[in-house]
N, C-alpha and C positions, 0 to 999 in steps of 0.2 A: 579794408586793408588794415594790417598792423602799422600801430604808431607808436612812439612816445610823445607824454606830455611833456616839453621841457618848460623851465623857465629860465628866462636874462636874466642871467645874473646883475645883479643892482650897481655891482662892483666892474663891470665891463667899463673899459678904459674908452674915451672919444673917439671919434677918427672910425671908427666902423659904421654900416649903414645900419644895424639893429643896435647900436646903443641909446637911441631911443627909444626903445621897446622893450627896456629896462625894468624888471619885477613882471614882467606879463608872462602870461600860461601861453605855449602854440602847442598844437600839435604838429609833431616832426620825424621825418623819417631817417636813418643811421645814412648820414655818406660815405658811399663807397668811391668817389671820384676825385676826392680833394685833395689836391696837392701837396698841401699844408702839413695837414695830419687829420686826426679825426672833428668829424663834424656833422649838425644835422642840419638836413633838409627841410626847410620850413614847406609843411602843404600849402596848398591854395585855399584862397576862399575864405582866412579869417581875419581882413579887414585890415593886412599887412601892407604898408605901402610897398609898391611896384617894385622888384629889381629885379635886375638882367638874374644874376644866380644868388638867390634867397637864400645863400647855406651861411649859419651860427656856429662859428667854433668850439669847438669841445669845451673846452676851457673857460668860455662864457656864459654855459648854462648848465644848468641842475635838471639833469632826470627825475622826472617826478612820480610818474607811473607810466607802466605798458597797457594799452588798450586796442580796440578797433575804432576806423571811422567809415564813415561813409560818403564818398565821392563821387560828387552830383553834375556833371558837365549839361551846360546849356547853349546850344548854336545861338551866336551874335552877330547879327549879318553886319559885315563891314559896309563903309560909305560907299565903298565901290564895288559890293556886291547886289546885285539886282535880280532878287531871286524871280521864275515864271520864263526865264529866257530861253529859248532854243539854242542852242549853238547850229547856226546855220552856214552852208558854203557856196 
C-alpha cells in the first residue's frame, strides 16, 4: 500500500499522545476523517504505543518521503477464543 514516511516533529508541544515520539520516522497514511484539519494515520506494526486513534496532526510532522509498504496481519487467538470447537445445539 502507499505511505508516507513522516517524522515528530521535535518541536510538537506536550499534552498529545505522540509527543513522545518526537524526532522518530513512521510510516503513515493521509487522513481523510479528522476533524481538526489535516492529519496522518500512523500504520500498525512499528512499535508505537497503543491508541484508540493513532492520528498526528499535520502540523506536528514533516513529510519525508512517499513510498510503499507491506502489511502483514497475524490471527491472535484471544483468552477466550478456543479454537478446535464445534458450535453445537
Amino acid at each position: 500500500m502507499k505511505a508516507t514516511l513522516i517524522e515528530i516533529d521535535t518541536a510538537c508541544p506536550p499534552g498529545y499522545w505522540y509527543s513522545i515520539l518526537a524526532g522518530q520516522r513512521l510510516w503513515a497514511q493521509e487522513g481523510r476523517e479528522c476533524a481538526v484539519g489535516d492529519c496522518w494515520l500512523i500504520l500498525p506494526g512499528q512499535g508505537v504505543p497503543s491508541h484508540p486513534e493513532p492520528v498526528v496532526f499535520a502540523e506536528h510532522a514533516w513529510q519525508v518521503r512517499d513510498g510503499e509498504v507491506e502489511l502483514r496481519l497475524h490471527v491472535v487467538p484471544g483468552s477466550t477464543t478456543q479454537l478446535g470447537l464445534g458450535v453445537g445445539a
